[in-house]
C-alpha positions as CSV (number, residue, x, y, z in Angstrom):
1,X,142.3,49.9,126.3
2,X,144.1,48.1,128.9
3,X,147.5,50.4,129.6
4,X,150.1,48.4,131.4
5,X,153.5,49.2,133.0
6,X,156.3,46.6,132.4
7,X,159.3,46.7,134.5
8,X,162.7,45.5,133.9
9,X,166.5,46.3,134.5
10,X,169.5,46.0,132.2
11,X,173.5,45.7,133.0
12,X,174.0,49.4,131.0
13,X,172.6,52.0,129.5
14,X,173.7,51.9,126.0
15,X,171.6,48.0,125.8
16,X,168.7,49.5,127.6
17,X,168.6,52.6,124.9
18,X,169.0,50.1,122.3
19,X,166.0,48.2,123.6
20,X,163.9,51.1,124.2
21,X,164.9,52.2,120.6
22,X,163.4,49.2,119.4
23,X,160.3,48.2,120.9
24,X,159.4,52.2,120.5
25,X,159.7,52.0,116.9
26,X,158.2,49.2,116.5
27,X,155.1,50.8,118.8
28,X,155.1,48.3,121.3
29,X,154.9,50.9,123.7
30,X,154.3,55.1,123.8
31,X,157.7,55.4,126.1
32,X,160.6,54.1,127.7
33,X,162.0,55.9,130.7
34,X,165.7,54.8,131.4
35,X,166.9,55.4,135.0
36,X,169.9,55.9,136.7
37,X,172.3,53.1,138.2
38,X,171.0,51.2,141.1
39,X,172.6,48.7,143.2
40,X,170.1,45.6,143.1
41,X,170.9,42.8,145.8
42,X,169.2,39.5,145.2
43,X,169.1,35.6,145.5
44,X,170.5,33.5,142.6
45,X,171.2,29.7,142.8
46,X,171.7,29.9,146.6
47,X,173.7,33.2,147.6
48,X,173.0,36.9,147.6
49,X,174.3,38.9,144.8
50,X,174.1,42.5,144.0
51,X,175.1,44.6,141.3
52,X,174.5,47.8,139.4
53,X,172.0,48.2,136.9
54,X,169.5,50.2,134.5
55,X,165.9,50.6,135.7
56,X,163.4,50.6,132.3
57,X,160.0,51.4,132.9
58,X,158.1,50.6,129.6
59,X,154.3,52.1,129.3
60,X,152.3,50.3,126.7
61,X,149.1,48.2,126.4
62,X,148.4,44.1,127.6
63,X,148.0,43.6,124.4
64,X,151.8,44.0,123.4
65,X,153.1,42.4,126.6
66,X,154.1,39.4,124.6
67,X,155.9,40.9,122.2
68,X,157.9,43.1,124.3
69,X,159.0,40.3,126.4
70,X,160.3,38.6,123.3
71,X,162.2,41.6,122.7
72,X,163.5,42.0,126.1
73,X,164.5,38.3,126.6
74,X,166.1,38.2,122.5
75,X,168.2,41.2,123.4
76,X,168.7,41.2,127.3
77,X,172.4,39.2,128.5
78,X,171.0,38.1,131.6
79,X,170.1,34.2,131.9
80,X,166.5,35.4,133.9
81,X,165.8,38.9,133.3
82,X,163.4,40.6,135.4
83,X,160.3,40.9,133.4
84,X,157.7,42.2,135.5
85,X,153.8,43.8,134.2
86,X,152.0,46.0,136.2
87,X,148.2,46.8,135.5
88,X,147.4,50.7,135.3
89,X,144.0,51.0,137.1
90,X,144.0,54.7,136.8
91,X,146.4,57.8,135.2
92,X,145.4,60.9,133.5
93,X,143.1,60.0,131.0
94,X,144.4,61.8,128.2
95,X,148.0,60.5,128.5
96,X,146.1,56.7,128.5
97,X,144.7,57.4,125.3
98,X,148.2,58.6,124.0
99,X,149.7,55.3,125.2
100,X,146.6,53.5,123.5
101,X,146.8,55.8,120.3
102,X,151.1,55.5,120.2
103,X,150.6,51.7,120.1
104,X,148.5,51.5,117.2
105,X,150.0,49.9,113.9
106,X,150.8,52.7,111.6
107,X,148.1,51.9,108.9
108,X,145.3,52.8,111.8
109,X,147.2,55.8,113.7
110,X,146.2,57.8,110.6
């Protein structure tokens, strides 16, 4: 069991609940929390941009890693999308396992 945190950010909130929709049903990851608007200022080709967007914060296992970032980058509008993982070295136990046990295919969740 190797729980990870992936981080990303989306231009609005009904393509982030569409994303989370989709990589929760296909259990590539226990939960999806969608945050409120933030302004992001960064660097792209040479100035400093900002603008407003959806935090996602995706809990799931390193195992699926892959296949949520093909989900992300398939669905996401953004030319680089922030695609960031994050190790868990620690958490409660007990919601660990339910992150491990979520992820599961179907045919061994039973």
């Amino acid at each position: 069991m190797e729980p990870i945190l992936i981080v990303t950010n989306f231009p609005e909130k009904k393509l982030a609940l569409r994303v989370a929709k989709r990589i929760v049903d296909d259990r590539l990851a226990a939960c999806v929390n969608i945050l409120n608007t933030c302004t992001s200022v960064y660097s792209w080709q040479g100035k400093t941009e900002s603008a407003e967007e959806i935090p996602v914060l995706i809990k799931t296992q390193k195992q699926h890693y892959n296949q949520v970032e093909k989900v992300i980058t398939a669905m996401h509008p953004y030319e680089l999308p922030e695609i960031i993982a994050v190790s868990l070295d620690g958490g409660l136990p007990a919601y660990l396992r339910w992150i491990a046990h979520t992820t599961l295919p179907s045919d061994d969740n039973q």
